[in-house]
C-alpha positions as CSV (number, residue, x, y, z in Angstrom):
1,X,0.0,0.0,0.0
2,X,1.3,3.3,-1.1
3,X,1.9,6.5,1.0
4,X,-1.0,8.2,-1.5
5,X,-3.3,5.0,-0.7
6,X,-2.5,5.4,3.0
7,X,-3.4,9.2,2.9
8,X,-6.9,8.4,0.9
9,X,-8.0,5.7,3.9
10,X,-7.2,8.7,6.5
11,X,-9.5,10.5,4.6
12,X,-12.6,7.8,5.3
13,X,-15.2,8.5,8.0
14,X,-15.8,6.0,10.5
15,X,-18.4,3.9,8.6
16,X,-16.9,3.7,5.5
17,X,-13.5,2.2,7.6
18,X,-15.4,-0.3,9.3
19,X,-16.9,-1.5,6.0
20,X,-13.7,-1.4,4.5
21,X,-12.0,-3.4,7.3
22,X,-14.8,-5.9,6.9
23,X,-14.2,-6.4,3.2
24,X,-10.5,-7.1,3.6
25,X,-11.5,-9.4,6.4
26,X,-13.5,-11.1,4.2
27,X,-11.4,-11.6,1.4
28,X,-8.5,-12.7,3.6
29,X,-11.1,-15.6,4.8
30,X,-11.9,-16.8,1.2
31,X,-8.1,-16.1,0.8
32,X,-7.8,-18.9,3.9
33,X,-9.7,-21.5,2.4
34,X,-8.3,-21.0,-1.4
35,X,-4.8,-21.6,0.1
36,X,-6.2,-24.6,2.2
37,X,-7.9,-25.9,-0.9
38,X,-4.7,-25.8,-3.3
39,X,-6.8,-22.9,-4.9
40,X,-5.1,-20.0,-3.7
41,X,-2.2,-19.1,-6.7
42,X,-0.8,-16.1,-5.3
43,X,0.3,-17.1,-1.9
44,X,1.7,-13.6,-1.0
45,X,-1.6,-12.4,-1.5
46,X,-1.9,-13.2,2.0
47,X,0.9,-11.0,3.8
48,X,-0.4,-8.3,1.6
49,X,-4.1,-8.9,3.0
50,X,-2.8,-9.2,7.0
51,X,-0.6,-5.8,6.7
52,X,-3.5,-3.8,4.6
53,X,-6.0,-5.2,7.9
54,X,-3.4,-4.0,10.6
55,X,-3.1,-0.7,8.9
56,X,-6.7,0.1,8.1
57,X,-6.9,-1.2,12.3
58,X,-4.3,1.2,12.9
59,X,-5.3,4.1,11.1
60,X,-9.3,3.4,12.8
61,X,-7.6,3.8,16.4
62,X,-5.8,6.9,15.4
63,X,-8.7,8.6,14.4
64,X,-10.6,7.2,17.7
65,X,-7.9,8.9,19.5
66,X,-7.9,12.0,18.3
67,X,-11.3,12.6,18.8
């Protein structure tokens, strides 16, 4: 995720992270069972998935705490 990304998800109100968080969420669950399957071709896919969830999370407690 790129620094521009980044500054675009800062920019989302608290709904639209939430549903955001939940759509990564859910892709990294279908992501789960493609790779337990044999289904999954891009393994890394993964990592990328985790980090993008921990710095959505991150970026959702930052705002909490400013406010």
């Amino acid at each position: 995720m790129s620094n521009k990304r980044i500054k675009e998800l800062k920019n989302l109100t608290k709904d639209e992270m939430v549903q955001k968080i939940r759509e990564v969420e859910k892709g990294l669950f279908e992501d789960r069972m493609k790779k337990s399957t044999g289904q999954l071709a891009d393994v890394a896919k993964l990592w990328r998935s985790r980090k993008d969830l921990a710095r959505l999370k991150t970026l959702q407690v930052q705002s909490q705490a400013q406010k």
